[in-house]
C-alpha positions, -999 to +999 in steps of 0.1 A: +106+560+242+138+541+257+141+553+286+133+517+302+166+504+280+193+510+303+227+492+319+217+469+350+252+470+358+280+495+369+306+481+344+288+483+317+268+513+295+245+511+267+245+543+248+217+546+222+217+572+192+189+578+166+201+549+142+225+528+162+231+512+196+266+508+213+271+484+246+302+496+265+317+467+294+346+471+313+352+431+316+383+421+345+397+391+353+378+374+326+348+374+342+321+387+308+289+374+331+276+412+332+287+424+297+268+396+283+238+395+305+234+435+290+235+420+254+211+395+260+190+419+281+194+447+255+186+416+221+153+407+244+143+444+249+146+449+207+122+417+205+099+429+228+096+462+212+093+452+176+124+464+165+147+450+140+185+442+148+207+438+121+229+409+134+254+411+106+265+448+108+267+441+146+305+444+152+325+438+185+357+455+194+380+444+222+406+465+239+426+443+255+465+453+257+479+420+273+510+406+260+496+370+256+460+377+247+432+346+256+412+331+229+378+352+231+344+333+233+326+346+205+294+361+205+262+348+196+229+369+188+199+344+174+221+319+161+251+341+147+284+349+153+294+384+158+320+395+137+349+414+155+358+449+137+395+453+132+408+482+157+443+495+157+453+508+190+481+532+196+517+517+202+540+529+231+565+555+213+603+544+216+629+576+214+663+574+207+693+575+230+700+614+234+736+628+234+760+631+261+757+668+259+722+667+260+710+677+298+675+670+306+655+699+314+640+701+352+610+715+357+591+725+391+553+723+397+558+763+392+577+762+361+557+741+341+526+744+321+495+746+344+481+711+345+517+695+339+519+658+356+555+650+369+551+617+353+529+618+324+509+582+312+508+597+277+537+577+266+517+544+274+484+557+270+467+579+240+452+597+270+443+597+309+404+600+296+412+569+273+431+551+303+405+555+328+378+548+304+396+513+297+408+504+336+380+527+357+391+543+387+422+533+408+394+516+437+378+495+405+412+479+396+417+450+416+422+429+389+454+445+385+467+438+427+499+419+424+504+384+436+526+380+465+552+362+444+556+392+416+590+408+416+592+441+399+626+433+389+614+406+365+589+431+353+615+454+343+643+436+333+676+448+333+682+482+321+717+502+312+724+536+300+724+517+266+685+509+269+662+537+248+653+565+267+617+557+261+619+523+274+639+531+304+608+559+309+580+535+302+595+507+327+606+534+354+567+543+348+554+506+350+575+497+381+570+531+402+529+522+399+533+488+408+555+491+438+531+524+450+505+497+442+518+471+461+524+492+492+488+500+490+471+472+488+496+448+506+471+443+538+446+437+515+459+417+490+472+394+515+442+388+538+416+386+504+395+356+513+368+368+494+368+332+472+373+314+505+346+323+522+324+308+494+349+282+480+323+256+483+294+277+467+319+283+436+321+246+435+284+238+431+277+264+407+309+253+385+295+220+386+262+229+376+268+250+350+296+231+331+264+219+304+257+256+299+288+274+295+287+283+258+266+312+249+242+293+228+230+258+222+244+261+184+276+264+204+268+236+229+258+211+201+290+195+180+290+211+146+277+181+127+251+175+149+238+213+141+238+209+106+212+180+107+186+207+118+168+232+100+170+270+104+141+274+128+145+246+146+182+259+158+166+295+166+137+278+185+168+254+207+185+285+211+160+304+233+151+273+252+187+268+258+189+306+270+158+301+291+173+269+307+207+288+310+195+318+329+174+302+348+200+287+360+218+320+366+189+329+385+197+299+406+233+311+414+217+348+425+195+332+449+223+307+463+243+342+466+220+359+488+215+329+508+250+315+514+272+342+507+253+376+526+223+358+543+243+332+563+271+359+571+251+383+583+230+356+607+260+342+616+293+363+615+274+396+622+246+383+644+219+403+628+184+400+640+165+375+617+138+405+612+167+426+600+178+399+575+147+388+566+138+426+556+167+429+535+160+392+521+125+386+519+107+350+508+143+340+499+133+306+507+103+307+489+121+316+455+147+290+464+125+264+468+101+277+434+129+280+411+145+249+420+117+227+415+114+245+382+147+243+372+152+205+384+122+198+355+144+219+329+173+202+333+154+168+336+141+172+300+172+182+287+189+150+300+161+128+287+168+145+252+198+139+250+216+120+215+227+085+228+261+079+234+266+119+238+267+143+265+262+174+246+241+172+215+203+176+227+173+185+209+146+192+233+109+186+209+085+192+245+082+219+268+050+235+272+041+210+292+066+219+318+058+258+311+019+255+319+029+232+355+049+263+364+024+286+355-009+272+369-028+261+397-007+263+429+026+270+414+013+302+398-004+311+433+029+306+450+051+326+424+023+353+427+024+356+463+060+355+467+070+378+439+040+404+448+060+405+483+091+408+471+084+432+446+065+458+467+095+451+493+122+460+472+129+498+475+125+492+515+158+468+513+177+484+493+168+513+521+176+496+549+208+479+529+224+513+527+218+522+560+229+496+576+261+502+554+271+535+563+265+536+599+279+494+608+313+498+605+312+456+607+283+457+585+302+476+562+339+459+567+319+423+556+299+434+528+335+446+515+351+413+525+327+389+507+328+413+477+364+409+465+359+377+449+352+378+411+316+362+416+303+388+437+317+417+415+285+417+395+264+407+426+262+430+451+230+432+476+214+457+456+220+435+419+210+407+436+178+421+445+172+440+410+177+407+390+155+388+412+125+416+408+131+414+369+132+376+364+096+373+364+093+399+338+117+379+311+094+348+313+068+359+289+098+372+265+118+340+262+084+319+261+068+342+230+101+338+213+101+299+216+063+296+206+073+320+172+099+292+166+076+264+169+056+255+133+056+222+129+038+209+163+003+221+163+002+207+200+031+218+213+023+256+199-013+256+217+006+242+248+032+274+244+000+297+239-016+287+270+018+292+289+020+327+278-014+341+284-010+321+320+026+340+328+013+372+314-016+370+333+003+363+367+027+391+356-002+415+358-015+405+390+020+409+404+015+442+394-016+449+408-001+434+442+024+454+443+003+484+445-002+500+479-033+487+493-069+506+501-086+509+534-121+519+542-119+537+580-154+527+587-152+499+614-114+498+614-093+484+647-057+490+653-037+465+680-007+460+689+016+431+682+026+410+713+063+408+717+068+432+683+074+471+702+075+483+665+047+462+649+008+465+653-024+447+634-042+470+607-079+451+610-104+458+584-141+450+588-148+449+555-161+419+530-140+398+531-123+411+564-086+420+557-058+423+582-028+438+581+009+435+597+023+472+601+058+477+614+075+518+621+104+526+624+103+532+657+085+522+689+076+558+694+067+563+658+040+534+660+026+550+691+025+583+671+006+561+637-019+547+663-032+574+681-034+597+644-054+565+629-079+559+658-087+596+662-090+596+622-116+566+626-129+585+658-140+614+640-152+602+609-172+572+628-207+584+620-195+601+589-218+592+558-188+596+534-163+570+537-124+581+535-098+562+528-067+558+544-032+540+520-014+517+540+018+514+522+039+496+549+026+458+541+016+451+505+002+413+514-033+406+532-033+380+562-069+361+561 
């Protein structure tokens, strides 16, 4: 089955046949964050399912139809470079100047063919399926919003009655859509602050992630430095490379949520911290987890460093780091903040898209903030899906280093601990984030003092359990209350104990 091996992301489609796998990504402005998180998401889910990819009949092709084309950042699967297939793409058609006796024909909406389009794309375009495949719907293109300093008259060039009638078409075209498109989006174009309200944020992560731009440590590393190492020893710096590099991508979503919607919505929008904190839970937990984890990463990797370089690294130890993360009260806290989170998640992204489509200022932000390339692939609800499947790529990456790790007998058994610890505290997420079971025998319902929605859920069991229930509504509550104690009421002296599923609060208060 594959049905768990799907696209995380809008701009991008992975489209699976009975022998072969194809990753579409619609990639603007440069930004390829998304299209290559999919790759390495879809090159981990092969791993984990025992499935062999072929890395050398794995071909890339790039559409890109820009004049002056960038040099592309190749791709890198387990050490290799991708190859990119040759594609030819079709060519705008030029046409001869007609004759002066030649009168162009004029047709009306009525006249022509059914489906006609008074200015047809064809001439640029194979298609209009092919074009919107390429540059997605007009809403999805602002990558292609003019600057304010663009003149169509420099786009267009000077034209005569001597110019080909198919260039004099193509540019009428080309000029016509940009003008239309710069009427539309001049308001918007011109008050796009998007980057500026997080200039400072785009600093920080920059400046973080300068060390781990390149797609793998093979890349990272200067070429002669690489070929001093053996073949496994490159594939096992590879994925601790990738761990250390989305971790710190993990990082960067948290900082997002925090700075970017968080803060806006406590400060510009005045939200009630309950209302925030719903859409956000134990964001400061994770902050303050995977920082303290990620601080140890990146300290090993600076200790390994070559001398006199700043890029060649080999790091030899890191299980010891992996089984401090994993044990005693850093696994407690990852397991109590994730097992919240988790069972949380479906209940933001609820209350997210309410709040969107009935708070016009709720709505008018989320829209403002969102412009900017960064927050293209980081929306409130991707923020919240990558942070629910972070945990789960642990024990991936950390099987992948320990199959790369033969020499060091000590390091390996270090790896192996790590694993069974993370799988372990993967499973108990899991059975956290299942709806918890109440006995009605003995149980007491209160209110909470100052919280009209909330009330206390107290179980007189062994050990005694309590816990924090909030409705939707004040009314609703009142409604929950008097249906549980006449439940309890009735059933009292009953030998038979039911249960009652409390699915509002997944975590116990002692």
């Amino acid at each position: 089955m594959t049905h768990d091996c799907s696209a995380k992301f809008q701009t991008n489609l992975i489209i699976k046949y009975v022998d072969d796998t194809t990753v579409v990504g619609l990639i603007q402005d440069n930004e390829e964050l998304a299209y290559r998180e999919v790759v390495k998401y879809l090159v981990d889910w092969f791993n984990h399912n025992n499935l062999h990819l072929n890395v050398n009949k794995t071909k890339k092709i790039i559409g890109d139809f820009r004049r002056k084309q960038p040099t592309h950042i190749p791709f890198h699967i387990d050490g290799a470079a991708l190859s990119r297939a040759q594609r030819s793409w079709p060519t705008p058609v030029t046409c001869p100047k007609p004759p002066e006796s030649y009168k162009t024909p004029h047709f009306s909406p009525q006249e022509g063919a059914p489906g006609m389009r008074e200015r047809p794309t064809s001439a640029i375009y194979p298609s209009d399926r092919f074009r919107q495949s390429l540059l997605g719907s007009r809403r999805g293109r602002s990558g292609l919003s003019l600057s304010k300093s663009v003149s169509t008259n420099n786009i267009s060039g000077t034209l005569n009655d001597d110019s080909p009638l198919g260039l004099r078409r193509i540019l009428s075209q080309s000029t016509d859509s940009l003008s239309f498109r710069t009427r539309a989006m001049s308001v918007e174009s011109l008050n796009d602050d998007g980057d500026i309200y997080y200039h400072s944020l785009l600093e920080e992560i920059e400046l973080e992630c300068q060390d781990f731009k390149a797609d793998s440590w093979s890349m990272a590393v200067d070429g002669g430095y690489l070929q001093t190492h053996r073949k496994n020893v490159i594939k096992r710096q590879d994925v601790i490379y990738e761990l250390i590099q989305t971790e710190l991508h993990h990082m960067r979503t948290l900082h997002i949520m925090e700075r970017v919607f968080q803060q806006g919505m406590l400060e510009e929008l005045q939200l009630e911290l309950s209302t925030v904190h719903a859409i956000f839970p134990c964001l400061e937990q994770l902050i303050r987890i995977h920082s303290h984890f990620l601080a140890q990463l990146l300290l090993r990797r600076n200790n390994s460093l070559q001398c006199g370089s700043s890029c060649n690294f080999t790091i030899h130890q890191l299980g010891d780091i992996l089984l401090h993360q994993f044990s005693g009260q850093c696994a407690d806290d990852m397991q109590k903040t994730y097992a919240e989170f988790c069972s949380r998640h479906l209940r933001a992204v609820k209350l997210y898209k309410e709040l969107l489509a009935r708070d016009k200022r709720f709505h008018c932000f989320i829209r403002r903030v969102s412009r900017g390339h960064l927050l293209r692939c980081h929306g409130v609800q991707e923020c919240i899906l990558l942070v629910t499947q972070r945990i789960s790529k642990y024990p991936v990456l950390i099987q992948r280093i320990l199959e790369y790790t033969t020499e060091d007998e000590e390091e390996a058994s270090s790896l192996a601990q790590a694993l069974t610890m993370v799988r372990d505290l993967l499973s108990s997420i899991d059975q956290q984030d299942k709806p918890p079971v109440l006995s009605l025998q003995n149980l007491i319902v209160r209110d909470i003092a100052n919280q009209e929605r909330g009330m206390f859920l107290i179980s007189d069991s062994s050990p005694p359990e309590m816990y924090e229930i909030h409705a939707a509504s004040k009314e609703n509550k009142d409604v929950w209350i008097r249906h549980i104690e006449r439940t309890v009421s009735k059933w009292e002296n009953a030998l038979t104990h039911t249960n009652i599923v409390c699915q509002c609060c997944p975590q116990p208060y002692s």
